[in-house]
C-alpha positions as CSV (number, residue, x, y, z in Angstrom):
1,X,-116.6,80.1,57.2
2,X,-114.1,77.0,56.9
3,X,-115.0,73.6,59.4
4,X,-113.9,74.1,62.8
5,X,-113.6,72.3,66.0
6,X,-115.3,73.8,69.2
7,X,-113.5,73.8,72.5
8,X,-114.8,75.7,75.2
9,X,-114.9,76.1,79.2
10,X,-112.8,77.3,82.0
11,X,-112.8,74.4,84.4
12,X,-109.6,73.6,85.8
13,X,-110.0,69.8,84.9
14,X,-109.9,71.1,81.0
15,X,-107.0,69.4,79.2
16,X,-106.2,71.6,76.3
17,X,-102.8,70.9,76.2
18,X,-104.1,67.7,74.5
19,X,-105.2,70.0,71.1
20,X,-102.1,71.7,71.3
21,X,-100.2,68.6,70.8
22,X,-102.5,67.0,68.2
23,X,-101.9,67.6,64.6
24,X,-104.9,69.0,64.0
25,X,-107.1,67.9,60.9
26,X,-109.3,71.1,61.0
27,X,-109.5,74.3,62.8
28,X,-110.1,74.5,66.5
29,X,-111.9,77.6,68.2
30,X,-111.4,77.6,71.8
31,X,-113.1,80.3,74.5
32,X,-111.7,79.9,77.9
33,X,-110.0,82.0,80.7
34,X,-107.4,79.3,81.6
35,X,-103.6,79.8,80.0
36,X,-103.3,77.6,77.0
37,X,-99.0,76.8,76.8
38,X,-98.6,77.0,72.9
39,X,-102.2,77.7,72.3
40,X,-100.8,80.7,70.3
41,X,-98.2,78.8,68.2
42,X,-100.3,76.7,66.4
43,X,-102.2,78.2,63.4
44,X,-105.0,76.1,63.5
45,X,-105.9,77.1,66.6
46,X,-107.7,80.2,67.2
47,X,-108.3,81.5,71.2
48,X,-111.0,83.5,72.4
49,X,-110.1,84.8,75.7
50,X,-113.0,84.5,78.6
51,X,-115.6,82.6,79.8
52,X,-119.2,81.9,79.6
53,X,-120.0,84.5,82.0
54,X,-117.1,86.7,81.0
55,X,-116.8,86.9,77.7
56,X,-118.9,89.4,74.9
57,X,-120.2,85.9,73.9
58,X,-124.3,85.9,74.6
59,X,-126.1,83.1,74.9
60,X,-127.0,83.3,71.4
61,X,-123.7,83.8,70.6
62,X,-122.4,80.1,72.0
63,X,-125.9,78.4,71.0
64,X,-124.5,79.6,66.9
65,X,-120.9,78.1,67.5
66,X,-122.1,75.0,68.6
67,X,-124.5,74.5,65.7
68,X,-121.7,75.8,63.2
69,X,-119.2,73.5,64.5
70,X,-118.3,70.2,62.7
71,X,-118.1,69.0,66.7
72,X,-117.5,69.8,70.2
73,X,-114.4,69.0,71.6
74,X,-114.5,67.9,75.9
75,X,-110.6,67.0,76.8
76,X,-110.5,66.2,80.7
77,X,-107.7,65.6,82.8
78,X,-107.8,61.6,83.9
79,X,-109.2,62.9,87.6
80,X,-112.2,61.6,89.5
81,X,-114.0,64.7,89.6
82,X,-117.0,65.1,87.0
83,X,-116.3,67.7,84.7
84,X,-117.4,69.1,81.2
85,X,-121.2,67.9,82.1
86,X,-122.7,71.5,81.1
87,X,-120.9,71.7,77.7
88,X,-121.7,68.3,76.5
89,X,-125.0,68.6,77.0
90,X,-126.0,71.8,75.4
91,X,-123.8,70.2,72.7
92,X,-125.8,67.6,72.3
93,X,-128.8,69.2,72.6
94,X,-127.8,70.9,69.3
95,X,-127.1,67.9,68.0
96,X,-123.6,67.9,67.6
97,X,-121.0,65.4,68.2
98,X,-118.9,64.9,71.5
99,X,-115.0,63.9,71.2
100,X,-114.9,63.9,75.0
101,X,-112.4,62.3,76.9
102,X,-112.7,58.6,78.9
103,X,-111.5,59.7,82.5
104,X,-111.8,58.0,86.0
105,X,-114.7,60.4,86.8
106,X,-117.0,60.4,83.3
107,X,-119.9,62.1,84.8
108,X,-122.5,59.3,83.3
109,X,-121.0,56.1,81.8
110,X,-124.8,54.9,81.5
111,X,-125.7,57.7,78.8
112,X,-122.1,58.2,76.9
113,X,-121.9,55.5,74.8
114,X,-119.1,55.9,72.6
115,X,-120.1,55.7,68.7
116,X,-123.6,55.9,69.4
117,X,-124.0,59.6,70.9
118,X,-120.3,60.7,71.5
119,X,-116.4,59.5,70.6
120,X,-114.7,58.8,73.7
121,X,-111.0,59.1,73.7
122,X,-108.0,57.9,76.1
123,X,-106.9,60.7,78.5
124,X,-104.1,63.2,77.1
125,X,-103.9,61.0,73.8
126,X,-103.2,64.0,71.4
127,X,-103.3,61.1,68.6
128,X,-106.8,59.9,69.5
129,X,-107.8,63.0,68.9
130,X,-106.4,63.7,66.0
131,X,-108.0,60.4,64.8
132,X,-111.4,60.9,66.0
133,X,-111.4,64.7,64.5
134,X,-110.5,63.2,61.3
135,X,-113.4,60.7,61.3
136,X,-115.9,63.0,62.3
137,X,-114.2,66.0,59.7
138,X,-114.8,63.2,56.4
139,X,-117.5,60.6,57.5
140,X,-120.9,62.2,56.9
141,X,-122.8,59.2,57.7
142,X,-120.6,58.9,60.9
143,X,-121.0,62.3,61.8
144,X,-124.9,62.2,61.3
145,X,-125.2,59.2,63.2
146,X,-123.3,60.5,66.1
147,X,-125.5,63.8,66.1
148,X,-129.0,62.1,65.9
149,X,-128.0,59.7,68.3
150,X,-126.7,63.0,70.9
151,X,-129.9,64.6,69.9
152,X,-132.3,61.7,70.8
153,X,-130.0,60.9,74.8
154,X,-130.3,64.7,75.0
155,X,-134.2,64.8,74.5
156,X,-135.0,61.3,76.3
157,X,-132.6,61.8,79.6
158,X,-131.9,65.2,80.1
159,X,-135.1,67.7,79.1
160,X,-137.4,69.5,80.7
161,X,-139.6,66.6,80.6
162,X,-137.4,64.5,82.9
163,X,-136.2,67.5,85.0
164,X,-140.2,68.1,85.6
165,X,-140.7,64.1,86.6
166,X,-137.6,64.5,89.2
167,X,-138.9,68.1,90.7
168,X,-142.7,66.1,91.0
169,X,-140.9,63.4,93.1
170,X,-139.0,65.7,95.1
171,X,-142.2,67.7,96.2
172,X,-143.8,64.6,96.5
173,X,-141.3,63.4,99.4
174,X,-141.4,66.5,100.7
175,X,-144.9,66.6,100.8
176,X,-145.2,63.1,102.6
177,X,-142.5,63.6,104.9
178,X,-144.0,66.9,106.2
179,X,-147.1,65.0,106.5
180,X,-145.5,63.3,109.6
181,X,-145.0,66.3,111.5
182,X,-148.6,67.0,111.7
């Protein structure tokens, strides 16, 4: 039951070699397939071997760590391609804070806004982390405004309501562009 840190996905792009080398303020869990290099030396780190769809983890299962965890850790390699979209996300949509990293390919500048619904943090900067774990692990009013402020971008740009608005307009196109065939 102590505080922990949640890392968790098997993308390639992941850069957990960035919490290895951080001195860590707090524990950190993280679930993933990938090979962590001295993942298994550091005692504040604890690794649970798999994947989302691999792992004995259900559903459920994730949905708990996320709400148990003081936050939710996203480290990305400094690459163009989007990555860690899926993770953040449903970790906002728990209402939990986001360290995630700043890279070239930050799948939506528009909606991370750092202090406001996530902490951004310089590419492979294991002390940025350290520093932003350590604000969100003994700032409560920090931490809180962080979450509500995931919560609300979560609800307002990326629920069901919105995905419903985009699948109208899609059938909509469709509808008048099949229209033309007739």
């Amino acid at each position: 039951d102590e505080p922990f840190f949640l890392a968790i996905g098997s993308d390639p792009q992941r850069d957990y070699g960035v919490i290895t080398n951080a001195n860590l303020p707090e524990k950190v869990k993280i679930i993933t397939k990938t090979h962590i290099e001295g993942g298994d030396r550091n005692p504040k780190i604890e690794l649970v071997r798999g994947s989302l769809a691999t792992s004995p983890l259900t559903d459920e299962n994730i949905r708990d760590l996320y709400w148990k965890s003081t936050a939710v850790i996203v480290p990305i390699k400094n690459v163009w391609q989007p990555s860690g979209c899926s993770v953040t996300l449903q970790a906002m949509s728990c209402a939990k804070p986001v360290i995630i990293t700043d890279y070239k390919g930050l799948f939506d500048r528009s909606f991370l806004r750092d202090g406001y619904n996530c902490v951004l943090i310089s590419p492979d900067d294991p002390i940025a982390l350290q520093q932003a774990m350590e604000r969100l692990s003994t700032d409560d009013e920090f931490r809180s405004q962080i979450s509500q402020g995931a919560l609300l971008t979560a609800k307002q740009h990326f629920g069901i309501g919105r995905m419903e608005q985009k699948m109208i307009s899609l059938v909509e196109r469709f509808e008048a562009t099949d229209k033309r065939w007739d």
